[in-house]
C-alpha positions in Angstrom: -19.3 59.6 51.4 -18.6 61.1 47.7 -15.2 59.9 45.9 -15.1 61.8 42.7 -13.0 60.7 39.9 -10.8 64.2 39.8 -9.3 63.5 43.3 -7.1 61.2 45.0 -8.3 59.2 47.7 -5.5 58.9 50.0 -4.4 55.9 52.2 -5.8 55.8 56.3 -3.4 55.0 58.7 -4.6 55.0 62.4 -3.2 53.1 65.4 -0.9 50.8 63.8 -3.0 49.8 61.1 -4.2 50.8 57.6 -8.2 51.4 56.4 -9.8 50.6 53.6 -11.8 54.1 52.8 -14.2 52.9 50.9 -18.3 52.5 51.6 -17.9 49.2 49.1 -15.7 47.7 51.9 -16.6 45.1 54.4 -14.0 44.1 57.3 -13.2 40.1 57.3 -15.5 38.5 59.8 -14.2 35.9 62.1 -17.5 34.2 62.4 -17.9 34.6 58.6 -14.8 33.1 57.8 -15.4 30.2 60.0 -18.9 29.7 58.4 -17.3 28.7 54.9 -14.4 26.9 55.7 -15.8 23.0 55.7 -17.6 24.0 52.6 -14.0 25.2 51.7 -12.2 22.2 52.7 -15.1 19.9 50.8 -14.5 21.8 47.6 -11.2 21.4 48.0 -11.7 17.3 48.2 -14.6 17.5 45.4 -14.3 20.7 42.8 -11.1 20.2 41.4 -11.5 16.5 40.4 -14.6 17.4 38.5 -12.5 18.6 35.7 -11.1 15.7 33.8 -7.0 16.0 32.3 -8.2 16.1 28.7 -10.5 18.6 29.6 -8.4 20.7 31.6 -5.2 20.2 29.0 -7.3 21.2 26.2 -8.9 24.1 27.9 -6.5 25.5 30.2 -2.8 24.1 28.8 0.6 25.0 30.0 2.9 26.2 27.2 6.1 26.8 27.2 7.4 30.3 25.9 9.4 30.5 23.0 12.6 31.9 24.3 14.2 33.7 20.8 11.0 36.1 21.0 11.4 36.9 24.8 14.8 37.4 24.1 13.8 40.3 21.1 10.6 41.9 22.2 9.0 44.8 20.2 10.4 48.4 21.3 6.9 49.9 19.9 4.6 47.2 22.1 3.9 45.7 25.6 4.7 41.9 25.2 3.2 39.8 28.1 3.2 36.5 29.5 1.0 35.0 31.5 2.9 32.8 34.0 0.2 32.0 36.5 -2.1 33.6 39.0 -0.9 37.2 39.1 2.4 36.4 37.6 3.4 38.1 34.7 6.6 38.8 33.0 6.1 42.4 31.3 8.0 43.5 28.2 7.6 47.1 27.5 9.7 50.3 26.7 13.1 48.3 27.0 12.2 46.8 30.3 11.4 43.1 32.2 9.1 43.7 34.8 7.4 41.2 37.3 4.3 40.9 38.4 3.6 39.4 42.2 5.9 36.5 41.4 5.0 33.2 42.5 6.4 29.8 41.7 6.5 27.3 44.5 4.6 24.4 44.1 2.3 25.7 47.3 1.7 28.7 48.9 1.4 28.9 52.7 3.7 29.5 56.0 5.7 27.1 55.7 6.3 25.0 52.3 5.1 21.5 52.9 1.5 23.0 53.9 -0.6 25.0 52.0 -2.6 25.8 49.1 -0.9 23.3 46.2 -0.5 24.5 42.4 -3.6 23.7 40.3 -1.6 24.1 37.0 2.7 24.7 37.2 4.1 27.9 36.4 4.6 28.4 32.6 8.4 28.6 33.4 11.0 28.8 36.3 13.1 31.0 37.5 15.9 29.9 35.9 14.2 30.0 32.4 13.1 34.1 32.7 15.0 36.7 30.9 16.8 39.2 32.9 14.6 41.2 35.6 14.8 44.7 36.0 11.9 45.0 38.1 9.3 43.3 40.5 6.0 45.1 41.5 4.2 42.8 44.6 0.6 44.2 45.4 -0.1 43.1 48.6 1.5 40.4 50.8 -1.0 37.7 51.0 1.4 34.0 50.2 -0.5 33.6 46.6 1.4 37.0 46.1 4.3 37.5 47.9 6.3 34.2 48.2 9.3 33.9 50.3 10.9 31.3 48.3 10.3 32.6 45.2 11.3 35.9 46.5 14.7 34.6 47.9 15.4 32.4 44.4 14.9 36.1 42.7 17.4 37.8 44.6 19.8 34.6 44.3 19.5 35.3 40.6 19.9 38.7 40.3 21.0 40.7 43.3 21.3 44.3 42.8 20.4 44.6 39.7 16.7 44.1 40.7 14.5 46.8 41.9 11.5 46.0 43.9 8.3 48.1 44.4 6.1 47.5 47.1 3.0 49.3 49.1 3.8 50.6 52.2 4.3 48.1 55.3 6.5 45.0 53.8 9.9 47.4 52.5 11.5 45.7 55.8 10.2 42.4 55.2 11.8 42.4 51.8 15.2 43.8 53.3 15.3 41.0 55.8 15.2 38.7 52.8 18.2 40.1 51.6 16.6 42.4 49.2 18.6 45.9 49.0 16.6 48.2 46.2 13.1 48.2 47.7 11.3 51.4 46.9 8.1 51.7 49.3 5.6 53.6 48.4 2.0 55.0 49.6 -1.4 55.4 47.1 -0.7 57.8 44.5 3.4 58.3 45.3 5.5 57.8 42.0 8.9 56.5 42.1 12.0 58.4 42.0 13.6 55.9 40.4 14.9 56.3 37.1 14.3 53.1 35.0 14.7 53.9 31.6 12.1 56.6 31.9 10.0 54.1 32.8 7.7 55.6 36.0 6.3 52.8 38.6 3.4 54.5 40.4 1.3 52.7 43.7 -2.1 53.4 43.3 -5.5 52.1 45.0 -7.3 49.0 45.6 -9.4 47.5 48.0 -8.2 45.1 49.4 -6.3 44.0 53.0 -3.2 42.0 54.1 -2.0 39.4 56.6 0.4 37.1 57.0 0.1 35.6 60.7 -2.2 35.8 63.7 -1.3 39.5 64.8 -0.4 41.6 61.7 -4.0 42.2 59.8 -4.0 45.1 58.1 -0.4 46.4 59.3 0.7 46.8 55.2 -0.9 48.8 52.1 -2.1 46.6 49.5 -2.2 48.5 46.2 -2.2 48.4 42.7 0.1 49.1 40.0 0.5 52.0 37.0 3.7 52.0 34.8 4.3 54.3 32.6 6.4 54.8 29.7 7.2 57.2 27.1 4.6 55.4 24.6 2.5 52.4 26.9 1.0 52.3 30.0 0.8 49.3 31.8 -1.8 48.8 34.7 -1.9 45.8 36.9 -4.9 45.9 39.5 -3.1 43.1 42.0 -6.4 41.9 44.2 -9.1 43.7 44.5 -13.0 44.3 45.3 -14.7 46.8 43.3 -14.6 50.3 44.6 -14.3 54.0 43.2 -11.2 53.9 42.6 -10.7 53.0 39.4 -12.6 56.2 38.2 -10.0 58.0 39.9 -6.9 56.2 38.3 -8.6 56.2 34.9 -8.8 60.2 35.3 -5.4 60.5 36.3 -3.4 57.9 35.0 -6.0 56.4 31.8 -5.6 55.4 29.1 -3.6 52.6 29.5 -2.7 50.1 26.6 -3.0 47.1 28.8 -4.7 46.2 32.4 -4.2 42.7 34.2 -7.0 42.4 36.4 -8.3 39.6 37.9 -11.4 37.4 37.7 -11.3 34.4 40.1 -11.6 33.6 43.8 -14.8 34.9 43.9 -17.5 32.6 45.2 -19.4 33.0 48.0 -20.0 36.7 47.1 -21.6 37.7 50.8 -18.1 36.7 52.0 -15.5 37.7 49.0 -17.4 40.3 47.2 -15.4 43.1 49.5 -12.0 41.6 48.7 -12.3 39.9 45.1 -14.3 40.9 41.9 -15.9 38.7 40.3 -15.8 38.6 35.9 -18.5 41.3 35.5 -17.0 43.3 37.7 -13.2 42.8 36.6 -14.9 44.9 33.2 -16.1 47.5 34.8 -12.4 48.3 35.9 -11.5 47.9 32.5 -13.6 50.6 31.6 -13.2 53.0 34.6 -9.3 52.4 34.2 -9.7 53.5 30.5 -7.7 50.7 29.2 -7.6 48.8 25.7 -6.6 45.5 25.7 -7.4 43.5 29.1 -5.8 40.1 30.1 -7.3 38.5 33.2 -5.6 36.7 35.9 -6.0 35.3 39.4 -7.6 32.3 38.2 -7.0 28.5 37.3 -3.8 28.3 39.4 -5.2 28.0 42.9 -8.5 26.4 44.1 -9.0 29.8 46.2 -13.0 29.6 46.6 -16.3 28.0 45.5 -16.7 28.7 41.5 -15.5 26.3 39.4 -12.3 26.6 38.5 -12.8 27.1 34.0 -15.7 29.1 35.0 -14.0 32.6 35.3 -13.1 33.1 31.1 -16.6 32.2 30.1 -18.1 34.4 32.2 -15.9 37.1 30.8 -16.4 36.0 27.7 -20.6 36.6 28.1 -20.2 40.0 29.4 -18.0 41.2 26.9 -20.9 40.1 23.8 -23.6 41.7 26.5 -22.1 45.3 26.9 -21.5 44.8 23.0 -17.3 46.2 23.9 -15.1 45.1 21.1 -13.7 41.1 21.9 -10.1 41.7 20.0 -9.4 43.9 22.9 -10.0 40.9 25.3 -6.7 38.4 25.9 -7.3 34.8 27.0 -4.3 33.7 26.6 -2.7 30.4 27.7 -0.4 29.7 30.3 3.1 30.4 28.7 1.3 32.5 25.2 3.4 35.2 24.1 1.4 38.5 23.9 2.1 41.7 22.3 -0.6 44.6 22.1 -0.1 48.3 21.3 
């Protein structure tokens, strides 16, 4: 099946469910899943005490953002901070924007089990800057979190707007949530933020929350784009074709977050999760400049060690010879600006 770059490959939608479209795509076996879960539950017990805390503070540190600057960010720049997994706060074109907030100290059903923190969340809730918007890519619990979602809308109310894939609009309402816009692959926003345009685009990827609703919502990725940047944030994703088609419709952007973790054992999370090399070659089919990687070194998701996903990225940059400047590792908490 041919999915050239000048189209649009469109979302599938057929009794009750969605499809990923893509030849790349593998559905999530049962037995599979079963197969690696004590060597899941080992790692758990053995991986993450490997890493000593001087290794781990000097390597991957938790900063705290200087307040004054996120207070005044450049008008002619996107300024970014990387709060942890695929949390970012996004400064650009006059706006704060949010990216699959997270900040409860575990991720799960229900908050006392679950997936704990590896590192804490470069700041609170309390400590952001005004919000004017939230994009969630899918609506797995290390991306959409309902405490975090429901200590957002405390905050700020209505003067938040929310932009989610198709299939979870509701769920956000029943939070309390009033501005949700819901969209499909390739629908742009009606909503007027500062000329700012929020645009769902592809991935490939799936989503669940409990035993009966697999694959019942859209998980997608994010373009926004302004008068003078373009912001694209790839949520999670295996690789597939389309990223050619978003880089020939939407490229070049100034900035792409895509992740590079949660990877290991490829025969079971090479469908749903790139790994480094492959987190470039979006980079490069988006059309982007400046790439910042996340979904890693917050939560002990799969089999890699967990300061293993930067060094890798770090090797393929020197091996495709691609310009390093344009490559962000920053630390929890840095304040970023690229143009």
């Amino acid at each position: 099946m041919e999915f050239p770059e000048t189209e649009k490959q469109r979302s599938i939608f057929e009794n009750g469910r969605f499809h990923n479209p893509w030849p790349t795509w593998k559905n999530i076996s049962f037995l599979k899943g079963v197969s690696v879960a004590p060597k899941f539950v080992w790692n758990q017990l053995t991986s993450a005490p490997m890493v000593s805390k001087t290794e781990l503070e000097n390597e991957h540190p938790v900063l705290k953002p200087d307040v004054k600057i996120l207070e005044n960010p450049p008008t002619d720049k996107i300024q970014f901070v990387w709060i942890g997994h695929a949390t970012f706060l996004i400064q650009m074109e006059g706006l704060n924007i949010l990216t699959d907030p997270v900040f409860s100290h575990r991720i799960g059903p229900v908050s006392f089990i679950g997936q704990a923190r590896y590192r804490k969340p470069a700041m609170t809730i309390n400590e952001l800057p005004k919000i004017d918007a939230i994009v969630i890519s899918h609506d797995h619990y290390d991306h959409l979190d309902y405490n975090s979602v429901k200590s957002l809308n405390e905050r700020y109310g209505n003067n938040l707007r929310w932009f989610i894939p198709l299939g979870r609009g509701k769920w956000l309402k029943d939070c309390g949530i009033e501005k949700v816009t819901e969209l499909d692959w390739w629908e742009e926003s009606d909503t007027s933020l500062k000329g700012v345009k929020f645009v769902c685009t592809p991935c490939q990827h799936w989503c669940k929350r409990n035993l009966t609703d697999t694959y019942k919502a859209l998980a997608g990725s994010w373009c926004i784009i302004g008068q003078q940047q373009k912001f694209f944030f790839a949520g999670d994703t295996g690789y597939c074709a389309s990223f050619k088609q978003i880089g020939y419709h939407y490229g070049p952007f100034t900035l792409a977050a895509i992740p590079i973790g949660a990877y290991e054992p490829r025969h079971f999370l090479q469908p749903q999760h790139v790994n480094p090399e492959e987190a470039i070659s979006i980079y490069e089919d988006i059309k982007a400049k400046h790439f910042v990687p996340m979904h890693w070194g917050t939560f002990l998701l799969s089999f890699e060690p967990i300061l293993e996903p930067p060094k890798r990225i770090l090797e393929e940059v020197k091996r495709r010879n691609l310009t390093a400047d344009y490559f962000h590792l920053p630390k929890l908490g840095q304040v970023t600006n690229v143009s």
